[in-house]
LONUMAR-425267 format. One record per residue (C-alpha): residue number from 1; residue in one letter; x, y, z. Coordinates in steps of 0.02 Angstrom, whole numbers, padded with zeros to 5 digits. Example, Ala and Ser with C-alpha at 12.3 -4.5 7.8 and 13.67 -1.06 7.14 Angstrom:
BEGIN
(1,'A',(00615,-00225,00390)),
(2,'S',(00684,-00053,00357)),
This chain:
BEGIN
(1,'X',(05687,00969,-00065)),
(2,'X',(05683,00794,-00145)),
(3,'X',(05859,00744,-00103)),
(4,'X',(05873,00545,-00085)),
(5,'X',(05911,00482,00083)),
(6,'X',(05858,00635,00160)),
(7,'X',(05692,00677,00277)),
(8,'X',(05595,00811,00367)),
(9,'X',(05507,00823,00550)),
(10,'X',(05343,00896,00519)),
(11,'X',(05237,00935,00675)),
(12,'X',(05098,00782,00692)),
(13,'X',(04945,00870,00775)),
(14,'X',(04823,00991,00655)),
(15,'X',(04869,01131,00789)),
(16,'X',(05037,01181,00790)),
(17,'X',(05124,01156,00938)),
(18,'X',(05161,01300,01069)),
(19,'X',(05276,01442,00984)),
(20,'X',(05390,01428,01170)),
(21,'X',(05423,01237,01153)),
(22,'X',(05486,01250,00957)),
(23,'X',(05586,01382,00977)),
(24,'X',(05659,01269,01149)),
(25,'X',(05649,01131,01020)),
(26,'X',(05760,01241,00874)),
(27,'X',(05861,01312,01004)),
(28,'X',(05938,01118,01077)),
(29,'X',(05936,01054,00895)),
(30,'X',(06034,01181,00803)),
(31,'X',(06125,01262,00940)),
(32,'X',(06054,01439,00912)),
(33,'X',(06028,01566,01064)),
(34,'X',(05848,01595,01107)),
(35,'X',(05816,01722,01001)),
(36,'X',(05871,01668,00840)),
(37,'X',(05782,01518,00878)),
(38,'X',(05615,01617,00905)),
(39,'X',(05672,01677,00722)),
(40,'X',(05659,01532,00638)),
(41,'X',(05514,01470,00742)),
(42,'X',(05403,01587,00691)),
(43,'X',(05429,01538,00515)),
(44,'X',(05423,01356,00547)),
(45,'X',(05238,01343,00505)),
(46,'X',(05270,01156,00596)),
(47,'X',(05399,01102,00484)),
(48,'X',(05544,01074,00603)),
(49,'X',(05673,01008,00490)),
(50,'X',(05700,01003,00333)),
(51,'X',(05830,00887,00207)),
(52,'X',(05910,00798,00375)),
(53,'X',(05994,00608,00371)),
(54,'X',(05934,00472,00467)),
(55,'X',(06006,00481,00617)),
(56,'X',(05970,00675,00627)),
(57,'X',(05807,00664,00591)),
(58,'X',(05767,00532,00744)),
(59,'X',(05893,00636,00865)),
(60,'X',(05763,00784,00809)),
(61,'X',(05596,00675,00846)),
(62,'X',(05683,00636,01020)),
(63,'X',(05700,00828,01063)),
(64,'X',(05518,00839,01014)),
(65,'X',(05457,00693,01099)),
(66,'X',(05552,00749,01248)),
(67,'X',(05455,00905,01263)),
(68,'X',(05281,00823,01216)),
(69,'X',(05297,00878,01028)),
(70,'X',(05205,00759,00935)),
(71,'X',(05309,00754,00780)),
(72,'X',(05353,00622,00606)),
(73,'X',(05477,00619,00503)),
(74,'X',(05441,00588,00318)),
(75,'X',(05545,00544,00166)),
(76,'X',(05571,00711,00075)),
(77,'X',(05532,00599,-00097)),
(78,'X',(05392,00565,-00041)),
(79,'X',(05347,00770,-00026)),
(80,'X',(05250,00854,-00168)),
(81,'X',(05310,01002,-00218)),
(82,'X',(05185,01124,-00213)),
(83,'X',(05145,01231,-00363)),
(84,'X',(05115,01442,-00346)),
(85,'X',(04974,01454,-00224)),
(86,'X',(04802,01527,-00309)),
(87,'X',(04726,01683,-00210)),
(88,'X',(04543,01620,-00230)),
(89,'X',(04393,01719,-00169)),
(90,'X',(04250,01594,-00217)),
(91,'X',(04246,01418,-00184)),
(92,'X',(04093,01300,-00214)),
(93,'X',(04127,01122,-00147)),
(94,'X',(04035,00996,-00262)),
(95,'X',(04050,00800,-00251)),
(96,'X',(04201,00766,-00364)),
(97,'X',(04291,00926,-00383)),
(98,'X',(04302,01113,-00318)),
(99,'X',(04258,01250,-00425)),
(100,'X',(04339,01416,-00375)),
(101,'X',(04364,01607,-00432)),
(102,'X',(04509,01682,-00418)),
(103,'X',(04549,01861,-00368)),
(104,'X',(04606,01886,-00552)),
(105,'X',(04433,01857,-00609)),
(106,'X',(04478,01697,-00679)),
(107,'X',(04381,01531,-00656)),
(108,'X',(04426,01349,-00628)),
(109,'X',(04401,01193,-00557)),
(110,'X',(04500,01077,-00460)),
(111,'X',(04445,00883,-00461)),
(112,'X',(04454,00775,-00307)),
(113,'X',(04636,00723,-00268)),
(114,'X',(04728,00881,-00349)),
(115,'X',(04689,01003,-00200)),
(116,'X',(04852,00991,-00106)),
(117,'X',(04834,01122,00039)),
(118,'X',(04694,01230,00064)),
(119,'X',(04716,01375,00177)),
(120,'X',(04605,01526,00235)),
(121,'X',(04650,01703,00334)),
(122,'X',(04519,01825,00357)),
(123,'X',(04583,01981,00274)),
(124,'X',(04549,02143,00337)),
């Protein structure tokens, strides 16, 4: 993932753009048929491409801007890697950190600036 000269296209906007227009967008970038493109679009999550050069990651931000995709490319350096997620089950904001309880029981607390991605799904 942190290869030097290399770069991703993540999807810009908070809400990830319309399932149709990646997999149109996958599809015209990587040559698939339609259907393996809705493969790998439904795992995309809004990360479009991943550990491309240059000049492939701007031909991929001009297929996206071409069908209204907001979308940036970012120096995959510059990417944290993201350590195992936590499954939490409590979490108490306070005004410098986060303390949380994990499904495990166990407690902890996260101070402001280590919280990478925080993500919820209602469970049923």
């Amino acid at each position: 993932m942190n290869e030097q000269g290399t770069y991703w296209v993540i999807a810009a906007r908070e809400r990830l753009p319309d399932f149709s227009l990646v997999t149109e967008i996958i599809a015209g970038f990587l040559g698939l048929n339609r259907d393996d493109a809705a493969k790998a679009a439904r795992h995309s999550w809004g990360f479009l491409g991943e550990n491309l050069a240059a000049e492939k990651a701007e031909e991929l931000l001009r297929k996206c801007s071409a069908l209204g995709v907001e979308a940036v490319k970012l120096p995959a350096v510059e990417l944290h890697k993201l350590e195992v997620p936590l499954q939490i089950t409590r979490l108490a904001p306070g005004p410098e950190a986060l303390s949380y309880t994990e499904a495990n029981g166990k407690s902890g607390l996260l101070l402001k600036g280590q919280l990478r991605v925080l993500s919820a799904a209602p469970i049923r």
